[in-house]
Every structure is written in C-alpha cells, then in structure tokens.
C-alpha positions in Angstrom: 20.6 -20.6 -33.3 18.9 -17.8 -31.4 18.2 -18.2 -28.2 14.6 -18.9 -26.4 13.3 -16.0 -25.0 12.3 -16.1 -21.6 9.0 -16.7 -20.5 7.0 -14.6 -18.6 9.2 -11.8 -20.3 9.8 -9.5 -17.2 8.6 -6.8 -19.0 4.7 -8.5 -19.7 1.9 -6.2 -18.0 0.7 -6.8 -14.8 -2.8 -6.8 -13.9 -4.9 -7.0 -10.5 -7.9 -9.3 -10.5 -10.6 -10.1 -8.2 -11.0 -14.0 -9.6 -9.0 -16.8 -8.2 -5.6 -18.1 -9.6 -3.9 -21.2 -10.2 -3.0 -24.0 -12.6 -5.2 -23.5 -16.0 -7.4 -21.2 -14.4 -9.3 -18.7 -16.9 -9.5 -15.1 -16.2 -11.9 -13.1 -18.4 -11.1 -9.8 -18.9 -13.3 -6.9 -20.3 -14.2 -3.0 -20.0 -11.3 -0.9 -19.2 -8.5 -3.6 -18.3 -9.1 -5.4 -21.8 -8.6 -1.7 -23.1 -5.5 -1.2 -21.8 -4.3 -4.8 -22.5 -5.4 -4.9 -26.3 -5.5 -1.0 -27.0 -2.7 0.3 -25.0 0.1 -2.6 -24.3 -1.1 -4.4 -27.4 -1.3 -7.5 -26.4 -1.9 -10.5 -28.4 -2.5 -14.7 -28.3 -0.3 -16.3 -26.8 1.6 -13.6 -25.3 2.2 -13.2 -21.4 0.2 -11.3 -18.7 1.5 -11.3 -14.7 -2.1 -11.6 -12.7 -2.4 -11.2 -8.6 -5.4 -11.2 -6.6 -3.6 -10.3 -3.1 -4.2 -13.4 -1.9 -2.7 -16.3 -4.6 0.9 -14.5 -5.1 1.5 -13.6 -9.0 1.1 -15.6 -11.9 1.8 -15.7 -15.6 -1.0 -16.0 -17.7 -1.3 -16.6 -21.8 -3.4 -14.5 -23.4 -6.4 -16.5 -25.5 -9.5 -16.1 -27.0 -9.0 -12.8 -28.1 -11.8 -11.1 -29.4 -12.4 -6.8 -29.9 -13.1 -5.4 -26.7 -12.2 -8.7 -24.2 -10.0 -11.9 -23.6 -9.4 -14.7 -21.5 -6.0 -15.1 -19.6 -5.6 -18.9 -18.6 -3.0 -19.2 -15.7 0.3 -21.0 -16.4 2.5 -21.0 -13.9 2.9 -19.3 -10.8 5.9 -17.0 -10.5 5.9 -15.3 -7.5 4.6 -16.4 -3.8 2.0 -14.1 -1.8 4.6 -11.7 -0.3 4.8 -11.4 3.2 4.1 -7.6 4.2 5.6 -6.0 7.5 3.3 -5.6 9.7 2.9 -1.6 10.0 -0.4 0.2 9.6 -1.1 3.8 8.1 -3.3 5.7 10.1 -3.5 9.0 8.5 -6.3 12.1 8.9 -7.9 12.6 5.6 -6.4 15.8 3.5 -8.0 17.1 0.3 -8.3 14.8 -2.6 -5.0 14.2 -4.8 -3.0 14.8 -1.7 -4.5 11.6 0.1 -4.5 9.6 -3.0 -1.0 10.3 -3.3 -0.4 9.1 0.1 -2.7 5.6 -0.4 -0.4 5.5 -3.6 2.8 5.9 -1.6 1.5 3.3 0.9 1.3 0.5 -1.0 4.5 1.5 -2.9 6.5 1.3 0.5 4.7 -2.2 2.1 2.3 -0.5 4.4 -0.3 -3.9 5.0 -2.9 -1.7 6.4 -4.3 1.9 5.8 -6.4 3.9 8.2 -7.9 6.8 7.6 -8.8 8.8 11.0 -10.9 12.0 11.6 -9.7 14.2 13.6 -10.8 17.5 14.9 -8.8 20.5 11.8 -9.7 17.7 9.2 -10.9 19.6 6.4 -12.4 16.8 5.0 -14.8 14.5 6.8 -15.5 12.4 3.7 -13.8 9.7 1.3 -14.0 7.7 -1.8 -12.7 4.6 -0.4 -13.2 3.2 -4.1 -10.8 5.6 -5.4 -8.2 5.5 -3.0 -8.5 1.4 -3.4 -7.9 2.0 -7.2 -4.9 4.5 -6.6 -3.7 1.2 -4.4 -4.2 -1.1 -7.3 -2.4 0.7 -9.8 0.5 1.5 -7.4 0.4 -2.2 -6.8 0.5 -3.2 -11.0 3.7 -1.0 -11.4 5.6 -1.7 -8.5 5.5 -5.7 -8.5 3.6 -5.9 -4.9 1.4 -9.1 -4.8 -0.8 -8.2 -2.0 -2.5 -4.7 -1.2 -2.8 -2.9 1.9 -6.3 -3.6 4.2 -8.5 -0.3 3.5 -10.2 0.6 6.6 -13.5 2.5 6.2 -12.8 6.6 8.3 -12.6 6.0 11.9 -12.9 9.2 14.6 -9.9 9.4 16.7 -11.5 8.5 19.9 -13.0 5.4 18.6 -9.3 4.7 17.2 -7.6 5.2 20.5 -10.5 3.7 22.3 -9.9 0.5 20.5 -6.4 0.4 19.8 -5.1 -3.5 19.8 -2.6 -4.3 22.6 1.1 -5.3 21.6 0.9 -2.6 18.7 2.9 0.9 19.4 1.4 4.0 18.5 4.1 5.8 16.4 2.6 9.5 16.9 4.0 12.5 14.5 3.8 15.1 17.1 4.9 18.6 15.6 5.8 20.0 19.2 8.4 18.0 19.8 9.6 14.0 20.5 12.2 11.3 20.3 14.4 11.0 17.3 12.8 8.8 14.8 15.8 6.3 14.6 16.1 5.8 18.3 12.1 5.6 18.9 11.9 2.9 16.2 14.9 1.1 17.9 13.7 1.0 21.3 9.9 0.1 20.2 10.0 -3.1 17.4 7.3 -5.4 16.4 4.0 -4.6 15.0 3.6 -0.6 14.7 1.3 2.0 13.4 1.9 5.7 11.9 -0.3 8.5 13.5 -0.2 11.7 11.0 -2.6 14.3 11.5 -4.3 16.7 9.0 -3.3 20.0 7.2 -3.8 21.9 10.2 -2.0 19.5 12.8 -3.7 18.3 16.3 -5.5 19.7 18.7 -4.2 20.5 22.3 -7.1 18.1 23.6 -6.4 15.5 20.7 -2.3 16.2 21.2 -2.8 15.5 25.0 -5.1 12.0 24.3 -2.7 10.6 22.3 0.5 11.5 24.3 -2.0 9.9 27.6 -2.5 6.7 25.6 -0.6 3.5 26.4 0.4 2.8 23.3 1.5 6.2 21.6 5.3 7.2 21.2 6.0 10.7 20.3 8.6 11.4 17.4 10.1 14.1 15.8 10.1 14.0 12.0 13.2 16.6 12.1 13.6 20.1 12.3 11.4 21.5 9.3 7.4 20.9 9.2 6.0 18.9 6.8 2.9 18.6 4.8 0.7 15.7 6.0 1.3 13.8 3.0 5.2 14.4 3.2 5.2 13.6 6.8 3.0 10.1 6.2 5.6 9.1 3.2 8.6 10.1 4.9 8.3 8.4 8.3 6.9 5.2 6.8 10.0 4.9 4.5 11.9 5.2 7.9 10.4 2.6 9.8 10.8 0.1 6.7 14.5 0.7 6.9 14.6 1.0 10.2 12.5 -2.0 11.6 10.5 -3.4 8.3 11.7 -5.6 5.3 14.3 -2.7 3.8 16.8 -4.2 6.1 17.1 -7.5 4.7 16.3 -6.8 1.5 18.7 -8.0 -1.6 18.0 -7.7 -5.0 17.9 -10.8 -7.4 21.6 -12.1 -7.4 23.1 -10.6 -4.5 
C-alpha cells in the first residue's frame, strides 16, 4: 500500500494575506493572487496553501469554492508559530529604484524587523514608493518561509533620526573613512542595534561628524574595498545576524 502523502506538502505555495487566521477561518482570494494560485501554481480543491499575515504565524489552508478568477482558502491547521525576529533595524539612505528594492528584498530575506529609510544630504533621491518596497518585502517573505515582515517606516531626515534615536539601541554607523572591525564592534556592543548606510555618494563631513558626536553611533569598517550602498546594507546586516542575531543558534530541521 502506498503511503499517505504528507499534508501541507512542503512544497504548497505560500501566500501573504491581510485577513486574520485560525481554526476554519475563510480567506477569499481574488485579483492577482487567485491568478497566480489558479493560473500559475494550478491549484485546485482540496489542495494545500501556507497563509501568514505577520501577526498569526503560518497556516495551511485547503483550497475550496473554486470558481474562474477567485477561491476561498479555509484554515486547517496551524504549522508554524509567529517567528520571533532579532531585534535589528535597517536604516538605509534611499538610492535609485531597483537598487533599494533590492535592498527591502534582502532585508526581509536576512530577519531585519524594522526598515528605515533616511534622507540624507548626497541622496539622489528624496522620494519613495513605500507600497512597492512593502510588496518587494511580501514577496521576499512568500519565498523564503518568514512569517512576519519587517516594520516599514515612512522617509525620515537624518537629524530628526538622530534627534530621536531610542536609548539602549547602538547606532551601527558604515563610515567609509575608517572604524572598528566589524566582528569586534558587534562583540563589544550586543542587544538591540541598528544599520546606518548612507547613499550613492557617501556622507557628508557635517553629517559624518553628527553621527560620530551621537551617543549611540559606533563607527565600523566594512573592510578594505568600497561598496555600493546596497552591497554595504546586505553585507553588514548578514554580519550582525551571524555575529549577534539568530544565525548563531540556528539548526536546521533534524540537527
């Protein structure tokens, strides 16, 4: 006798909704997510359909009433708690677009919970689609099995960030003129952090000198070679997570 498959099957679609989830509740689904259910993973009744809302951990769905162009999933079981994200925030200076949608992308790929985008003086772009980089996030989030998506802060000016920077949270600043080693600045500083990575064109002197004054910051060096802001931002944020975030502890399923 064959044997039962297993059910969810790990490799059912995952889909982020905005509803709330939880024993036998019912999900409609239309417009370009039934698309790419029915159309594009052809799904049909009865078959499985990992949902998460950020908020209720994931759960497997059944597919059900069916119909041309929508569907209802009805919750089953839960199979995965809300994770719990290291507490590390993003700030980054917004760089033109593809580049910074990589880099919301990447973010929620690595476990960043919060994401701030900060003006700053060479910005070449004073202006985002906060809508966009949410979807990038979303979609990053479907692939890659998060449960919960980063906090999306609306574009802050750097004064106003430093101005209002929380106590107990170190300032992680990229500085391109020099600072500690990344390992040993993460060492000596743990608990809740944040990323500063400037724009295209770096900082300012003025902005350089604020940020070094502030009582929070901590100068690092990203290594010998410069970096592209959106190399810099993804390659110092996969640091810390091995260094003081959730890579440490990590093992995969069976270990």
């Amino acid at each position: 006798m064959a044997a039962t498959p297993a059910w969810p099957p790990r490799s059912a679609p995952r889909l982020h909704v905005e509803e709330a989830l939880g024993p036998g509740a019912r999900i409609p689904v239309e417009g370009n997510a039934a698309h790419y259910l029915l159309s594009v993973m052809r799904v049909k009744e009865g078959d499985a359909v990992l949902l998460f809302n950020g908020r209720d951990g994931e759960w497997a769905a059944r597919a059900t009433a069916i119909r041309k162009r929508d569907l209802v999933l009805e919750c089953a079981e839960q199979t995965r708690p809300l994770e719990t994200a290291p507490d590390f925030w993003l700030c980054a200076a917004p760089i033109k677009k593809g580049r910074i949608d990589l880099v919301a992308e990447k973010a929620c790929e690595l476990g960043v919970a919060r994401f701030r985008p900060v003006l700053t003086a060479r910005a070449v772009v004073d202006k985002l689609n906060l809508d966009r980089l949410r979807a990038h996030m979303v979609e990053a989030a479907e692939q890659c099995g998060r449960t919960a998506l980063p906090a999306l802060d609306g574009m802050e000016k750097l004064p106003a960030l430093l101005a209002h920077w929380p106590e107990g949270r170190h300032l992680f600043f990229a500085d391109e003129t020099g600072g500690a080693p990344i390992r040993e600045a993460f060492a000596a500083h743990p608990g809740p952090a944040a990323l500063l990575i400037g724009p295209e064109g770096g900082f300012t002197v003025q902005e350089r000198e604020a940020i070094r004054a502030h009582r929070a910051a901590v100068a690092i060096s990203l290594g010998p070679r410069i970096l592209r802001a959106e190399t810099a931002a993804i390659a110092a944020t996969a640091c810390w997570m091995a260094l003081n975030g959730d890579w440490r502890a990590h093992q995969a399923p069976g270990d």
